[in-house]
py3Dmol code that shows the C-alpha trace and the ligand (Angstrom):
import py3Dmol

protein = """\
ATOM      1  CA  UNK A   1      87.701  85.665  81.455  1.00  0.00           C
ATOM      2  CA  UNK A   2      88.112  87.000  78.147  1.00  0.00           C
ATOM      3  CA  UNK A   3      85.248  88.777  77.693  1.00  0.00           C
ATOM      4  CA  UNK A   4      85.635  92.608  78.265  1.00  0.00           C
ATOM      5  CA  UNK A   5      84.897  93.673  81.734  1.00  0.00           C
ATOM      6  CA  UNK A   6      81.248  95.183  80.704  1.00  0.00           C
ATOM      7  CA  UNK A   7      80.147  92.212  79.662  1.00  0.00           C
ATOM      8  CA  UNK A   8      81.523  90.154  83.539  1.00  0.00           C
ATOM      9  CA  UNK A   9      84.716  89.177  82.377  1.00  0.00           C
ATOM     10  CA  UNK A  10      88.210  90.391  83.131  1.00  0.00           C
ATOM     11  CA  UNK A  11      89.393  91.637  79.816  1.00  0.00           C
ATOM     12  CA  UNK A  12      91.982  89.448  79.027  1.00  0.00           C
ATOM     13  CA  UNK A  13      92.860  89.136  75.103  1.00  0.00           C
ATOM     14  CA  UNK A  14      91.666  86.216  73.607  1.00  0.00           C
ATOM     15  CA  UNK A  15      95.083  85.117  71.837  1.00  0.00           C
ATOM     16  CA  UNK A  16      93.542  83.030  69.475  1.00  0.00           C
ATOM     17  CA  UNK A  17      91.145  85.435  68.541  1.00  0.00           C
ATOM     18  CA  UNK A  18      93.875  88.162  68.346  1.00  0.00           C
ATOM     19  CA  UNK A  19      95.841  86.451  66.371  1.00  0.00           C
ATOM     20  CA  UNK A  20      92.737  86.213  63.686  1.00  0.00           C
ATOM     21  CA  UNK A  21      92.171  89.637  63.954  1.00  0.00           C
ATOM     22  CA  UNK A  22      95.950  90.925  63.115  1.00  0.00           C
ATOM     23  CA  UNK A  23      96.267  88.141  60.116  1.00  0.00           C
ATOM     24  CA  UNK A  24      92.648  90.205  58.952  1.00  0.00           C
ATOM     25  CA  UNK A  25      93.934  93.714  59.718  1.00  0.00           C
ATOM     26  CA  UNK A  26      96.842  92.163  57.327  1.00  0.00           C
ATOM     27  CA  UNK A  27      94.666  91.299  54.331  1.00  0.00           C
ATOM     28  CA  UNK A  28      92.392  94.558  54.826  1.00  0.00           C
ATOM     29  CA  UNK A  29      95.244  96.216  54.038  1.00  0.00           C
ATOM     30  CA  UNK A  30      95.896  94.085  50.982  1.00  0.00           C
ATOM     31  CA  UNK A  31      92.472  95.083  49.675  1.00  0.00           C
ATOM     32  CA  UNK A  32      92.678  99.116  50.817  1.00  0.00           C
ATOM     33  CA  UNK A  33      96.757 100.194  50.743  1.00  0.00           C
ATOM     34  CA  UNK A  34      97.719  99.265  47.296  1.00  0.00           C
ATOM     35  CA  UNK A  35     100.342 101.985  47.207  1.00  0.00           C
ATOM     36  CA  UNK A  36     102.880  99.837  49.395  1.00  0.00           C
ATOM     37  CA  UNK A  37     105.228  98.276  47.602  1.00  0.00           C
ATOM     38  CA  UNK A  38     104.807  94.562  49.255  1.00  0.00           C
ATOM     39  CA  UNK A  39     101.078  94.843  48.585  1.00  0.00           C
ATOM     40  CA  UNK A  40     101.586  95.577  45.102  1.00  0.00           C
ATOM     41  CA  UNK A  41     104.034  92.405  44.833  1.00  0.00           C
ATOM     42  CA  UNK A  42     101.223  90.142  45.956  1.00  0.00           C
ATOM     43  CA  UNK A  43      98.701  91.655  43.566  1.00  0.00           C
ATOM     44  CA  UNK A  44     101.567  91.334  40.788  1.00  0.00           C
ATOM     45  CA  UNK A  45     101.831  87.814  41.477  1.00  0.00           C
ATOM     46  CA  UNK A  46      98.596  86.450  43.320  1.00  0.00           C
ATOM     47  CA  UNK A  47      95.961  88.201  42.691  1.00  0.00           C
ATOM     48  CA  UNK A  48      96.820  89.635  38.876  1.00  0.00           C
ATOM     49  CA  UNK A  49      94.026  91.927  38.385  1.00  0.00           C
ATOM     50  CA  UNK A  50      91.391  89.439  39.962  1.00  0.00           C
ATOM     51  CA  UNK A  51      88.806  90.747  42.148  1.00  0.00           C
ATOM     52  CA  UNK A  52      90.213  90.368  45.845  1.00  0.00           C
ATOM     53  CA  UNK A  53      87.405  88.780  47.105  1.00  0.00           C
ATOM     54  CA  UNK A  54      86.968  86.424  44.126  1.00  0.00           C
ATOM     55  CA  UNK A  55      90.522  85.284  43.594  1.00  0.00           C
ATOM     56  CA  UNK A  56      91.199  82.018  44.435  1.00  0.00           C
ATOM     57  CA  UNK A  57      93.826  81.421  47.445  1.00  0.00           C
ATOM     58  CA  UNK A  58      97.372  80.313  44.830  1.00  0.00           C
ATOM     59  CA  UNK A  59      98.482  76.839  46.502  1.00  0.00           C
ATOM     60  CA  UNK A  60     102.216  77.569  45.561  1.00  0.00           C
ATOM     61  CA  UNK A  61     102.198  81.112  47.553  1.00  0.00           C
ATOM     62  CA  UNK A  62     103.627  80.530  51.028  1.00  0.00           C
ATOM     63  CA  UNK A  63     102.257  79.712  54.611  1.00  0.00           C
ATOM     64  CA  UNK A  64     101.813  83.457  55.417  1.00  0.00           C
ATOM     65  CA  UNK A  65     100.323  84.441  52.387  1.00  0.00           C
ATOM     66  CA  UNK A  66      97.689  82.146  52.061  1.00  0.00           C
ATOM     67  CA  UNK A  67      97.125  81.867  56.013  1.00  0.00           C
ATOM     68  CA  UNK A  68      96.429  86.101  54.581  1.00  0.00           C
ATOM     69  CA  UNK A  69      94.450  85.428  51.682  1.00  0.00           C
ATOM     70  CA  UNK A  70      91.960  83.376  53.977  1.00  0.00           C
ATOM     71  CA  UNK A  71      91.199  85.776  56.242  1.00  0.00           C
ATOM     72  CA  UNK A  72      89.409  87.330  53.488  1.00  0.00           C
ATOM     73  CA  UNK A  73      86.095  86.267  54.749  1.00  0.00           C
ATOM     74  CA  UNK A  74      86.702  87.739  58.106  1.00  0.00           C
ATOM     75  CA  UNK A  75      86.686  91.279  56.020  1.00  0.00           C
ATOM     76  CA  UNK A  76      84.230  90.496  53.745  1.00  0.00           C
ATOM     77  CA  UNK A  77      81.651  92.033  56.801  1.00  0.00           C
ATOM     78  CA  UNK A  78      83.786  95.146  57.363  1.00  0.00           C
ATOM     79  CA  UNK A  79      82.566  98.585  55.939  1.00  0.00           C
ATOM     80  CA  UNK A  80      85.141 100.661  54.516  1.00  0.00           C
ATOM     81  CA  UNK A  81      84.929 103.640  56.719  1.00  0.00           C
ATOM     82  CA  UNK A  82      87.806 106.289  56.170  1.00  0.00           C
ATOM     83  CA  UNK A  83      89.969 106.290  59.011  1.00  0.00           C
ATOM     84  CA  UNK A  84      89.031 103.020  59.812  1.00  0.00           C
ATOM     85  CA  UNK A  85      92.341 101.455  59.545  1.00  0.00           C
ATOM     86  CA  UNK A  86      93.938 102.685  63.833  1.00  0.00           C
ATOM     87  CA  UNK A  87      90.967 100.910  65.342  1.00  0.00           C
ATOM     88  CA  UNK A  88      89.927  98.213  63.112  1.00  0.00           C
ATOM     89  CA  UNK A  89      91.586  95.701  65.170  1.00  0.00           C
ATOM     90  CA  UNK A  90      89.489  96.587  68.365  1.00  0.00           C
ATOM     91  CA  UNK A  91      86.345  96.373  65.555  1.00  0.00           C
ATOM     92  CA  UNK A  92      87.087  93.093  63.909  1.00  0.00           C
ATOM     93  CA  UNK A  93      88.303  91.548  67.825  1.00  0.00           C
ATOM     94  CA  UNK A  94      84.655  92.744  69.096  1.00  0.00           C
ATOM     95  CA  UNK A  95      83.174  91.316  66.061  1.00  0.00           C
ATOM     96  CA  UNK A  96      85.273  87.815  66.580  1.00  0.00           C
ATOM     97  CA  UNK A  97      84.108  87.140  70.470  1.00  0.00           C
ATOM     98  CA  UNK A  98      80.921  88.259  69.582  1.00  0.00           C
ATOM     99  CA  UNK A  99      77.739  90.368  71.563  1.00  0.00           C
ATOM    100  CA  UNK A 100      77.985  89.217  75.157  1.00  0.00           C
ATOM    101  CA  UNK A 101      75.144  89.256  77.941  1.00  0.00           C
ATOM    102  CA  UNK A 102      75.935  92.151  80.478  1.00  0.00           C
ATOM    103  CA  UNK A 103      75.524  90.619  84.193  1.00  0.00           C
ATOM    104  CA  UNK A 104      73.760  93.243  86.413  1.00  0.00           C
ATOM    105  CA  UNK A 105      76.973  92.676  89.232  1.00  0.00           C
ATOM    106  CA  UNK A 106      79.466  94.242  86.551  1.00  0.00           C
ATOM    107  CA  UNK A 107      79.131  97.385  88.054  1.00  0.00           C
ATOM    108  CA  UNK A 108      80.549  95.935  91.063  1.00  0.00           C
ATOM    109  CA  UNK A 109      84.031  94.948  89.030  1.00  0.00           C
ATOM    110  CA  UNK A 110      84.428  98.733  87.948  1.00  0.00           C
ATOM    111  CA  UNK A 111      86.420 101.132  89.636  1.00  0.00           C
ATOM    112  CA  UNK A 112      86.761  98.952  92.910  1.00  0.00           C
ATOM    113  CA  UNK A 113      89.723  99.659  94.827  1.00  0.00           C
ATOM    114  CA  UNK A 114      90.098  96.317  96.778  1.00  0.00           C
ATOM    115  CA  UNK A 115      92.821  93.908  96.089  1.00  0.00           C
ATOM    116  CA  UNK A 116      92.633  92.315  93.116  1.00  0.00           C
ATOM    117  CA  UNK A 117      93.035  89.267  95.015  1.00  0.00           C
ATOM    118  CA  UNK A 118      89.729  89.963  96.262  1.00  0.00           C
ATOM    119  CA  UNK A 119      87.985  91.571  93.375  1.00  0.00           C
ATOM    120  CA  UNK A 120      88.874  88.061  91.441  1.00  0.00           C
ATOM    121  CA  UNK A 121      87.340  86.001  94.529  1.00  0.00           C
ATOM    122  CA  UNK A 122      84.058  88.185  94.601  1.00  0.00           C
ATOM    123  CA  UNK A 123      84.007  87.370  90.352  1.00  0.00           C
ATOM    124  CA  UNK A 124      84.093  83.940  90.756  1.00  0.00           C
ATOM    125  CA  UNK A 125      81.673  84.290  94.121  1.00  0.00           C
ATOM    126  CA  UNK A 126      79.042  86.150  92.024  1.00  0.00           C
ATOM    127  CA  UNK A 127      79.237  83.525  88.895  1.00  0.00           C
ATOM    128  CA  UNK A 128      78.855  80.834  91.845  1.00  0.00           C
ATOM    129  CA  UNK A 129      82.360  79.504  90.293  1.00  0.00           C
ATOM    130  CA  UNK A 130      83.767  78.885  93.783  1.00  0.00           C
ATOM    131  CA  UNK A 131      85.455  75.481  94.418  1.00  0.00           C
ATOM    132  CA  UNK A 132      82.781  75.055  97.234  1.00  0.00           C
ATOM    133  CA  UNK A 133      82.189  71.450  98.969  1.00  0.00           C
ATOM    134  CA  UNK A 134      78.464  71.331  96.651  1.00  0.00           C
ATOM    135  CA  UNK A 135      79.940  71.843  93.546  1.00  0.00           C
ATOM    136  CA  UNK A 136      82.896  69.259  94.509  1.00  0.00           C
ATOM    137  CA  UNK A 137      80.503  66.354  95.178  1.00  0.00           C
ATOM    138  CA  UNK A 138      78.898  67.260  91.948  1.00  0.00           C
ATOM    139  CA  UNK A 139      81.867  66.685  90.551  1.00  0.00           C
ATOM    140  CA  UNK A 140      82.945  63.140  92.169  1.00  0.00           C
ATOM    141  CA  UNK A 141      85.044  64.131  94.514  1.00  0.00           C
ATOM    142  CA  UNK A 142      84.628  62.423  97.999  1.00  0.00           C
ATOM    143  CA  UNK A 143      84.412  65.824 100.468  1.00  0.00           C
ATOM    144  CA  UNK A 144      82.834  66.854 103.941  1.00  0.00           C
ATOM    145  CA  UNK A 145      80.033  68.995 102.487  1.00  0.00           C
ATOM    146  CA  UNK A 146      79.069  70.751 105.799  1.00  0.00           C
ATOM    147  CA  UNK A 147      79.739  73.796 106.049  1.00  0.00           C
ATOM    148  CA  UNK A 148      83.210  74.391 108.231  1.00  0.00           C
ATOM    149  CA  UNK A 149      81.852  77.606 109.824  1.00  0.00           C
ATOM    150  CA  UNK A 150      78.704  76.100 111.522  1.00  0.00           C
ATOM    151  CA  UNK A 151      79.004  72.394 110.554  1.00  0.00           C
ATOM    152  CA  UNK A 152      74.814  72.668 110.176  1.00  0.00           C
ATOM    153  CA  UNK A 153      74.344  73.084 106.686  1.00  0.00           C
ATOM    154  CA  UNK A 154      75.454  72.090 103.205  1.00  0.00           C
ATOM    155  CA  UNK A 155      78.489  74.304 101.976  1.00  0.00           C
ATOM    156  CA  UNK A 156      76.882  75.981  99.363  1.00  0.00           C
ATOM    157  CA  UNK A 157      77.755  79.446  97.865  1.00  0.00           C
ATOM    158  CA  UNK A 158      74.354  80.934  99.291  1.00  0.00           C
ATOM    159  CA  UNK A 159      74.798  79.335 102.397  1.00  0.00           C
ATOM    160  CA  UNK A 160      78.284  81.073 102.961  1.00  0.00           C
ATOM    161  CA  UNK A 161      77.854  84.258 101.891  1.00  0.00           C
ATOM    162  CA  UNK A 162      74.312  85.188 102.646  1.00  0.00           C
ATOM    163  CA  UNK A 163      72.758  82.778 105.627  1.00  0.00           C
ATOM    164  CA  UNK A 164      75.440  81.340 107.417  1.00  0.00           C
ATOM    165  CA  UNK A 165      75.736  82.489 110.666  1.00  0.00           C
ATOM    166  CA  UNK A 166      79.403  82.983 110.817  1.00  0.00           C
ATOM    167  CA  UNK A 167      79.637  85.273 107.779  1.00  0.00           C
ATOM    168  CA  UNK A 168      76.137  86.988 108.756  1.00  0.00           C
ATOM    169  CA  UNK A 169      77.629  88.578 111.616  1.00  0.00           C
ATOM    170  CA  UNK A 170      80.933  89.716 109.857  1.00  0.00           C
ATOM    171  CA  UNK A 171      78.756  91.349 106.939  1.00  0.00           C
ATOM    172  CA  UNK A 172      76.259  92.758 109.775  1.00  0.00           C
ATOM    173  CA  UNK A 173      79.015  94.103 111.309  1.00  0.00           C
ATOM    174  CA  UNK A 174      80.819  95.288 108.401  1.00  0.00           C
ATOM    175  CA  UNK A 175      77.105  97.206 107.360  1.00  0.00           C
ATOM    176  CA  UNK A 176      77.069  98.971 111.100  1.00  0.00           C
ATOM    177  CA  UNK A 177      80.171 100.471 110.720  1.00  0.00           C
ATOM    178  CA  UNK A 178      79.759 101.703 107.069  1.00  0.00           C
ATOM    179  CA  UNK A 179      76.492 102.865 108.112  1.00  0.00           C
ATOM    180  CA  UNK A 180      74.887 100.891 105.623  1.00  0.00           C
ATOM    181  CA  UNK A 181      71.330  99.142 106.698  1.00  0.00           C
ATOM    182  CA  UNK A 182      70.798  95.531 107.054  1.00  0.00           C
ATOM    183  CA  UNK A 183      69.848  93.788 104.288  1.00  0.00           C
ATOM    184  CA  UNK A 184      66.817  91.282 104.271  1.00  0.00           C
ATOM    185  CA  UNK A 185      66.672  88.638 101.586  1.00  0.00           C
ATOM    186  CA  UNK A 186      65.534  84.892 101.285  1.00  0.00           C
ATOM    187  CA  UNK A 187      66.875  84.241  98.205  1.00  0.00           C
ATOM    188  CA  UNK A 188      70.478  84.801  96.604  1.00  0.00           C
ATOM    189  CA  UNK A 189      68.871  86.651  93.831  1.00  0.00           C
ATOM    190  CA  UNK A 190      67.359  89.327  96.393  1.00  0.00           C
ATOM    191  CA  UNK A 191      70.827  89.040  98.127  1.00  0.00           C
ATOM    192  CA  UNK A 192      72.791  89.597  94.706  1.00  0.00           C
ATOM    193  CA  UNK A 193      69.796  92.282  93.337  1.00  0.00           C
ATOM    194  CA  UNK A 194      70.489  94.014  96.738  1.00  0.00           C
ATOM    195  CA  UNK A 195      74.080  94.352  96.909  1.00  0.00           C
ATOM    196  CA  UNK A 196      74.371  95.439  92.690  1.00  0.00           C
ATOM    197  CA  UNK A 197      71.586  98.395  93.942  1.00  0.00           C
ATOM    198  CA  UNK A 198      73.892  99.219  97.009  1.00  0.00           C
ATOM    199  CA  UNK A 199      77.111  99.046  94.767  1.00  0.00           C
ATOM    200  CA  UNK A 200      76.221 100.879  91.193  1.00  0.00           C
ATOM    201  CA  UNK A 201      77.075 104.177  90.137  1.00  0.00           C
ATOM    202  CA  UNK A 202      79.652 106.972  90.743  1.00  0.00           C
ATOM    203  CA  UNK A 203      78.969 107.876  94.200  1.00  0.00           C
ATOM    204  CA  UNK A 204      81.188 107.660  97.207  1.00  0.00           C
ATOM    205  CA  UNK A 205      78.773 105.765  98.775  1.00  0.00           C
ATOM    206  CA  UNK A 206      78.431 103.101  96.071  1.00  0.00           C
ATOM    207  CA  UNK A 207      82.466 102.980  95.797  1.00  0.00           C
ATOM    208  CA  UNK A 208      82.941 102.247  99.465  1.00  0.00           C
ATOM    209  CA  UNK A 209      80.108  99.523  98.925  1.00  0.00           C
ATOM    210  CA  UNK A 210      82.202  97.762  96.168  1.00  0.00           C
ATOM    211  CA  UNK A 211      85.228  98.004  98.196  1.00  0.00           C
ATOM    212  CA  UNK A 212      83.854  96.204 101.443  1.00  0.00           C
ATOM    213  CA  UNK A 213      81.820  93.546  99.571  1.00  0.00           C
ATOM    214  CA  UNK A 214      84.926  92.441  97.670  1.00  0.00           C
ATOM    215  CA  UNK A 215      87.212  92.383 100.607  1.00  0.00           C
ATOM    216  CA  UNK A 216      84.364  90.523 102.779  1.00  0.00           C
ATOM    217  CA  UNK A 217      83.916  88.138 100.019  1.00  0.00           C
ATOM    218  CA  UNK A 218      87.685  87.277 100.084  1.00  0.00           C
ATOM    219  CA  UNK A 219      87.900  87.263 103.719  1.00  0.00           C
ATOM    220  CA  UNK A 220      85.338  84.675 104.416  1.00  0.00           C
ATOM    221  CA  UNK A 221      87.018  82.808 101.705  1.00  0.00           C
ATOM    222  CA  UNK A 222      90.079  82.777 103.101  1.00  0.00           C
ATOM    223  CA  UNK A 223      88.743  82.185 106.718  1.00  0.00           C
ATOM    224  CA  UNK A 224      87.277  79.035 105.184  1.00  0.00           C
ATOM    225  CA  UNK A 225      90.346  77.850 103.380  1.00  0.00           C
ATOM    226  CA  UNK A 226      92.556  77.757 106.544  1.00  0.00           C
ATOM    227  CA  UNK A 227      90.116  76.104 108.413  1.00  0.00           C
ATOM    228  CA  UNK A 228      90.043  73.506 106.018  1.00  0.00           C
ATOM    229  CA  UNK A 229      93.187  73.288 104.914  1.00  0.00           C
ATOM    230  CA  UNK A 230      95.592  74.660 107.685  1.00  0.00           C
ATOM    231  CA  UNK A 231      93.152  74.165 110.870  1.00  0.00           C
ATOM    232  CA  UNK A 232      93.528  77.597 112.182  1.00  0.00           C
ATOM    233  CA  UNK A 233      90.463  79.780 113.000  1.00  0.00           C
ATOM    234  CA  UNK A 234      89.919  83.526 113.895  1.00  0.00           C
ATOM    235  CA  UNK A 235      86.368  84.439 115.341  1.00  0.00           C
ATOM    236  CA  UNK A 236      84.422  86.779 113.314  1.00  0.00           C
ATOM    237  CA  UNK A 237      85.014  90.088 115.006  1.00  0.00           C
ATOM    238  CA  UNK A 238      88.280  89.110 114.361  1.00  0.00           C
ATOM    239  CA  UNK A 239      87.748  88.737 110.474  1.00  0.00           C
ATOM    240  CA  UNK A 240      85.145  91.934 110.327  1.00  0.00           C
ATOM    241  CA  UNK A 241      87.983  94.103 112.092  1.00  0.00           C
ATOM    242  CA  UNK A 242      90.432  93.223 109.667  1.00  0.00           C
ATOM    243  CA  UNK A 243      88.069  93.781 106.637  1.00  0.00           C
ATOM    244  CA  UNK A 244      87.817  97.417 107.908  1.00  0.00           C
ATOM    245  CA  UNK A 245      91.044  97.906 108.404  1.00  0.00           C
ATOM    246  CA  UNK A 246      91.916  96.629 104.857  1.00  0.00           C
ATOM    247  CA  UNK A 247      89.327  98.807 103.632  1.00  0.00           C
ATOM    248  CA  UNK A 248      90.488 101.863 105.415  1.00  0.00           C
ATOM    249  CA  UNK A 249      94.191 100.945 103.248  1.00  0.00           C
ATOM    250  CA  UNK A 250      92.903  99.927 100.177  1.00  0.00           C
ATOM    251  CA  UNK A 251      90.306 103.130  99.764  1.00  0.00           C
ATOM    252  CA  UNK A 252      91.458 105.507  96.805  1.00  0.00           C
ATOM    253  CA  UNK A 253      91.548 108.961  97.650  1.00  0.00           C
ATOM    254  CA  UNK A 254      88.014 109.874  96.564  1.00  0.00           C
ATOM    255  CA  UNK A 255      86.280 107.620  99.324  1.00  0.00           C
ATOM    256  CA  UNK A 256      89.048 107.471 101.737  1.00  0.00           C
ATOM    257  CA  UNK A 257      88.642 110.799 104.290  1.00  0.00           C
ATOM    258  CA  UNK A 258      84.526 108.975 104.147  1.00  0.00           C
ATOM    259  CA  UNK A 259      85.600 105.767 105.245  1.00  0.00           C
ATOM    260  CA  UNK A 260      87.978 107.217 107.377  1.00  0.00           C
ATOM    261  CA  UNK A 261      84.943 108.638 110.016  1.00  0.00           C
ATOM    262  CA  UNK A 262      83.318 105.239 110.149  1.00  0.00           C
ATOM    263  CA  UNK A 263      84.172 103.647 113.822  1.00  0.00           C
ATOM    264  CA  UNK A 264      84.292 100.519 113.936  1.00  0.00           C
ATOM    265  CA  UNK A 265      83.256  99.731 117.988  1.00  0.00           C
TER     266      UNK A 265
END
"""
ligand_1 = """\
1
ZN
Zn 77.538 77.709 107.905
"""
view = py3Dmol.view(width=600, height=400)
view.addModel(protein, "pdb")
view.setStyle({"model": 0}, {"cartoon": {"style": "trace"}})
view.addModel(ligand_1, "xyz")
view.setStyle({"model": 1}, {"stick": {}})
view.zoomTo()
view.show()
């Protein structure tokens, strides 16, 4: 989750990591802004013409001082670059959480004007990090693992999004009315590879494409939830109509008059 969006996460700060990077922002200064007058006090006292790097951290100086001091090796890596100092923060955070593997679905996380609601659902969906029944008997937990739509299969992530025959018709549907063509994959890869071609990039096309899959993802999730939980059940034109609908709200003013001349029969 705290990973910046690029690399599949939903760039939230990292507190703890944060909180590392302002007490090293803190002694960078110590090293670079000797003019200030409290900087000069702790070189006065602490440091006493010592290299920085080299002093040793002084056991009597105080909690925030020597929390300071020990950030020093967090620095130690950072080239003094003149007008470092505004963005060094963002530069030693980066640094902190270290490179991160870029997932080929990011793309579908950008710029994607479904509810976030959704957007979250199709993140965990696409890292298979769904609280389906599979991954609940994996876990101990005593569940019906068939799946609630068809009762024929295994509830799996594959098998609800991509072959089950409830949600196959809803994302059929939702593909005829975007004028979209069918898709044809056997495995989830293919599905995933498939639906990161359909939804990358700038284009109208590829925006509308983000929006549908996000709000399909979270509508079949939601479908399956109150059937489980609440024992109510719409059929599937129900759930494809009100996709497009949603859709047809949600779109941002660039894709909307597009979406707008799709008819959904
Ligand atoms: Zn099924």
């Amino acid at each position: 989750m705290c990973t910046p969006k690029s690399a599949g996460g939903l760039n939230l700060i990292n507190l703890q990591q944060w909180n590392k990077t302002a007490i090293a922002k803190t002694c960078w200064d110590l090293k670079h802004k000797q003019d200030k007058l409290w900087i000069r006090w702790i070189h006065a006292y602490y440091i006493k013409g010592q290299q920085f790097h080299e002093a040793a951290t002084p056991q009597q100086a105080c909690w925030m001082v020597r929390k300071v001091l020990e950030a020093r090796a967090i620095t130690e890596h950072i080239q003094h670059r003149p007008n470092l100092g505004k963005s060094l923060i963002k530069i030693v955070y980066l640094q902190l959480i270290g490179s991160q593997s870029r997932p080929p679905w990011k793309c579908l996380m950008f710029n994607n004007s479904a509810r976030p609601k959704a957007i979250f659902t199709m993140w965990l969906q696409l890292q298979d990090r769904l609280l389906t029944t599979d991954r609940l008997q994996n876990w101990g937990i005593d569940v019906n693992i068939d799946c609630i739509f068809c009762q024929n299969q295994m509830e799996t992530r594959d098998h609800l999004f991509k072959d089950c025959d409830y949600s196959t018709a809803i994302w059929r549907k939702l593909l005829l009315w975007s004028r979209n063509q069918n898709f044809t994959s056997t495995t989830w890869e293919e599905h995933a590879g498939q639906i990161v071609r359909k939804g990358k990039g700038k284009s109208v096309g590829a925006q509308i494409f983000r929006l549908i899959y996000a709000e399909f993802v979270y509508a079949v999730w939601l479908e399956r939830n109150q059937r489980i939980f609440e024992k109510k059940s719409k059929n599937w034109e129900s759930v494809a109509r009100e996709i497009a609908f949603m859709c047809s709200v949600r779109a941002s003013p660039k894709i909307a008059p597009v979406l707008q001349q799709f008819i959904f029969t």
